[in-house]
TORKEDREN-147791 format. One line per 2 residues: number of its first residue (from 1); their letters; for each residue x, y, z of N, C-alpha, C, O. Coordinates in nm, 3 decimals. Layout:
BEGIN
NUM	a	X/Y/Z/X/Y/Z/X/Y/Z/X/Y/Z  ... $
***
This chain:
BEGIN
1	xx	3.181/3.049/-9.742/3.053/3.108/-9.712/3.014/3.081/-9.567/2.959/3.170/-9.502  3.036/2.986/-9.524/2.986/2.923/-9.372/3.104/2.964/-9.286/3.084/2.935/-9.168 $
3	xx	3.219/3.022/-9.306/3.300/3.099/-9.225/3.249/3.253/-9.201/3.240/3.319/-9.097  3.222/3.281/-9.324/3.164/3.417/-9.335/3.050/3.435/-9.249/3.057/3.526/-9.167 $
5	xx	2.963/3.374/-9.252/2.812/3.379/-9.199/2.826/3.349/-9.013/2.749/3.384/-8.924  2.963/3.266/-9.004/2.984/3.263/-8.868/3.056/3.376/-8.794/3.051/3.399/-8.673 $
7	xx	3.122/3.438/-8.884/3.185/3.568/-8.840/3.070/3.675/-8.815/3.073/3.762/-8.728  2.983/3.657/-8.894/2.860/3.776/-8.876/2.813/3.730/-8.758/2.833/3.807/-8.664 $
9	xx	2.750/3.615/-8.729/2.708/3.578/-8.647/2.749/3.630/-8.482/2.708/3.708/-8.397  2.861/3.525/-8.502/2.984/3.610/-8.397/2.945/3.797/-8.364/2.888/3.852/-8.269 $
11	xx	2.992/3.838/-8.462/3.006/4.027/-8.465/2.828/4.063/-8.440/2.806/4.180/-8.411  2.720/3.981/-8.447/2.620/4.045/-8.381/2.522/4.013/-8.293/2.408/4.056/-8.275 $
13	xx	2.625/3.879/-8.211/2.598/3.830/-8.121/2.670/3.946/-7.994/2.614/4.008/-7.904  2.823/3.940/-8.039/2.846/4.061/-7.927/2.789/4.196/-7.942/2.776/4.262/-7.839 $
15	xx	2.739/4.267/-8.098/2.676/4.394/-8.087/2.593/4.398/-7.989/2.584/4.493/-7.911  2.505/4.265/-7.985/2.380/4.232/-7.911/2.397/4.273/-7.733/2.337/4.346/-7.654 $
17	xx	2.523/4.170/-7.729/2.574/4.191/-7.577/2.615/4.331/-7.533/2.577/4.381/-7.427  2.693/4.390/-7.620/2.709/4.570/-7.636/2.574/4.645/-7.562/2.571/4.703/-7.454 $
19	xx	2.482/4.625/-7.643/2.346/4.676/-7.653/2.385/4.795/-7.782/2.326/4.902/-7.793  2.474/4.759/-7.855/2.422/4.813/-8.008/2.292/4.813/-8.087/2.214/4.897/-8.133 $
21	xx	2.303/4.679/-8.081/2.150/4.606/-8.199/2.088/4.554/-8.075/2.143/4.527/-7.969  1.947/4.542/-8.113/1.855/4.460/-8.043/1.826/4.314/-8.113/1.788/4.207/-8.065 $
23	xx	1.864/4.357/-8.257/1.815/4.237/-8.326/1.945/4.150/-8.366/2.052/4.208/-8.349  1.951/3.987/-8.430/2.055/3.942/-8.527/2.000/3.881/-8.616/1.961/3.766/-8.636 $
25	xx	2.003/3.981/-8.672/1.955/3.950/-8.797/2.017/3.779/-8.851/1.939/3.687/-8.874  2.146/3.769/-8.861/2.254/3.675/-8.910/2.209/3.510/-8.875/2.243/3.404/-8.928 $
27	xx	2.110/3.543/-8.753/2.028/3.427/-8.719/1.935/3.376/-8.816/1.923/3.257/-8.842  1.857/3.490/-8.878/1.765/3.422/-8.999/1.769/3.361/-9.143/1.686/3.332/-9.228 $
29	xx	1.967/3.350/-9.125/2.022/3.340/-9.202/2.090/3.136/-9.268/2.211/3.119/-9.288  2.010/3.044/-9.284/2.054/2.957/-9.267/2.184/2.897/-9.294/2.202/2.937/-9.409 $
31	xx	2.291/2.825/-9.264/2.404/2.801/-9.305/2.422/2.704/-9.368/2.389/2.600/-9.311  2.477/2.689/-9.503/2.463/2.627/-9.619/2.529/2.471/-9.566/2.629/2.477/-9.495 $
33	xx	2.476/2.341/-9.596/2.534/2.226/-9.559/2.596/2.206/-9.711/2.553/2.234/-9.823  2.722/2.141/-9.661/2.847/2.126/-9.790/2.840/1.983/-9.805/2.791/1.931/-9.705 $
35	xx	2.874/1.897/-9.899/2.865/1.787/-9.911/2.945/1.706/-9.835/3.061/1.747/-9.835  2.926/1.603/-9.769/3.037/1.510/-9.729/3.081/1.468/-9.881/3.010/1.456/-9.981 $
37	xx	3.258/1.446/-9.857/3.344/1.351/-9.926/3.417/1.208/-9.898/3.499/1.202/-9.807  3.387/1.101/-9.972/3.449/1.001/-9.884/3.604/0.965/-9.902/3.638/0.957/-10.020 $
39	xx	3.709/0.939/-9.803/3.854/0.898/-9.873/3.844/0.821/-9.988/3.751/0.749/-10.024  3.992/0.854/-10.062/3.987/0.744/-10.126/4.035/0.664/-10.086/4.115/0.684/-9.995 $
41	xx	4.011/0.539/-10.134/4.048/0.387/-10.083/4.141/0.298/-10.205/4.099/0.245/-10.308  4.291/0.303/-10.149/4.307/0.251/-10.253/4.306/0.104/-10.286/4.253/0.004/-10.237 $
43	xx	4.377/0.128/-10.378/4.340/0.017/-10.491/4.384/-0.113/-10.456/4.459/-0.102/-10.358  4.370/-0.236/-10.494/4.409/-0.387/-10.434/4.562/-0.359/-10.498/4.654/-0.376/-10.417 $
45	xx	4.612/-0.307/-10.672/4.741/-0.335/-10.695/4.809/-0.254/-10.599/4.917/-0.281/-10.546  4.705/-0.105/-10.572/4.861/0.004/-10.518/4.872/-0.061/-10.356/4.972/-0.051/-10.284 $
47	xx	4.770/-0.116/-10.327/4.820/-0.181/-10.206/4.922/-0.295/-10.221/5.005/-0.303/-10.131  4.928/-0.370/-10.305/5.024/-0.506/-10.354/5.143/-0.429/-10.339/5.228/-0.456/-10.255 $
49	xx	5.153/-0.318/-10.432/5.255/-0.266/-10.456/5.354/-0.158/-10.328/5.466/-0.110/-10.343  5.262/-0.147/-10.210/5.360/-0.121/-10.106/5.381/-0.243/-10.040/5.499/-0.271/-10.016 $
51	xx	5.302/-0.313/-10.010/5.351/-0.462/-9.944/5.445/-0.506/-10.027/5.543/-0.517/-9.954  5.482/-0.546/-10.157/5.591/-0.602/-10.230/5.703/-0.505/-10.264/5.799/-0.536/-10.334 $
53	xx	5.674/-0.335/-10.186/5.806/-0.289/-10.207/5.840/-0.214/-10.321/5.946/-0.151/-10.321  5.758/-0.211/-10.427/5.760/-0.124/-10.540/5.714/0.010/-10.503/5.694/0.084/-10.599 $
55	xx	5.698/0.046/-10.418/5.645/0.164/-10.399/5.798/0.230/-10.265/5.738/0.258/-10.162  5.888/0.245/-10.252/5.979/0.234/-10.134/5.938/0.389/-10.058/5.950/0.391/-9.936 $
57	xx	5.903/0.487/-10.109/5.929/0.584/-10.007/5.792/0.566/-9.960/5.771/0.627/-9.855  5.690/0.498/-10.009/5.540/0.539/-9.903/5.596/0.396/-9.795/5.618/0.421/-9.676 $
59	xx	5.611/0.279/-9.838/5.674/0.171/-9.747/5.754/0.197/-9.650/5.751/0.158/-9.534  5.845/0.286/-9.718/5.955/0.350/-9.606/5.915/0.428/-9.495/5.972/0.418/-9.386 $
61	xx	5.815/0.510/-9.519/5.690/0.611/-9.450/5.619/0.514/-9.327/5.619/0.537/-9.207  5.577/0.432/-9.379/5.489/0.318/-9.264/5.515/0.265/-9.231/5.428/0.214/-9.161 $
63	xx	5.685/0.179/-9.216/5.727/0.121/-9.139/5.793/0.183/-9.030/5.812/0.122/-8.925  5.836/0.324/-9.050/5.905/0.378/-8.956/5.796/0.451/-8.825/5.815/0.487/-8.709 $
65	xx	5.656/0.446/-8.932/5.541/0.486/-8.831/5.499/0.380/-8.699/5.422/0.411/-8.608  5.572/0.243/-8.713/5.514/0.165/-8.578/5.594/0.040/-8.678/5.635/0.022/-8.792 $
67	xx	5.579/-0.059/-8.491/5.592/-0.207/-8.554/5.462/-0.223/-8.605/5.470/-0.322/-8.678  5.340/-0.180/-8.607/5.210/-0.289/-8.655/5.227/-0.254/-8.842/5.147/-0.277/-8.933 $
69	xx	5.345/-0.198/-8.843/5.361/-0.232/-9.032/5.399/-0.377/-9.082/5.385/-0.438/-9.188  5.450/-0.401/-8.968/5.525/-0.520/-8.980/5.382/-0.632/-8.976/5.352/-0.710/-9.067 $
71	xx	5.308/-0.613/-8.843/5.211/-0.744/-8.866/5.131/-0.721/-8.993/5.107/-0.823/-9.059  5.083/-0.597/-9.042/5.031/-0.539/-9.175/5.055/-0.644/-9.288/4.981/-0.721/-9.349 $
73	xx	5.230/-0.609/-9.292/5.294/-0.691/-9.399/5.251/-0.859/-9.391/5.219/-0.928/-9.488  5.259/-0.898/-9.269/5.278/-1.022/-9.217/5.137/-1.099/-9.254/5.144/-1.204/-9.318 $
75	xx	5.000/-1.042/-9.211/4.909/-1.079/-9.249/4.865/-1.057/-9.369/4.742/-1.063/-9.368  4.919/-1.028/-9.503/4.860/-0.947/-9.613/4.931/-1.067/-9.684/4.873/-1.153/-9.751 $
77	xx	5.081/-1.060/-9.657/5.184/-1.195/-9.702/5.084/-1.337/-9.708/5.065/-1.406/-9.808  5.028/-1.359/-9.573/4.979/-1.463/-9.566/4.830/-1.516/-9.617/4.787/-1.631/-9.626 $
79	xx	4.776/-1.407/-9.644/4.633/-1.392/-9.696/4.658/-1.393/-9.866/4.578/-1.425/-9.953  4.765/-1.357/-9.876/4.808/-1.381/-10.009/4.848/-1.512/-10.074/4.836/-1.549/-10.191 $
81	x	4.892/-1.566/-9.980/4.956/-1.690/-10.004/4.873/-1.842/-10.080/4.938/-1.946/-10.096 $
***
């Protein structure tokens, strides 16, 4: 809906510039606010469970993304301890 209403917008903002319309209408038109969503956050096990390796292809995924997987691991190990 808020793509739509910006496309009008758009199309009679330039009519305007044209000198088609005098008016835009599309202005009196308010644009609907959508809800924010928050991530999800996971969980303490599914986190256990990539630090200890039960999980190998998302582990496999984040270590190859940087060394700071490694301090990740390193401090999580030790906070665990």
């Amino acid at each position: 809906m808020a793509r739509a209403l910006a496309a009008a917008r758009s199309l009679y903002r330039w009519l305007a510039r044209e000198g088609v319309v005098e008016q835009n209408p599309a202005k009196l038109v308010a644009t609907p606010k959508l809800p924010k969503k928050l991530p999800r956050v996971p969980t303490i096990e599914e986190m256990n469970a990539v630090i200890d390796g039960e999980m190998p292809e998302v582990a496999a995924f984040l270590n190859a993304t940087g060394s700071c997987w490694n301090c990740f691991t390193d401090a999580a190990s030790a906070i665990r301890s």
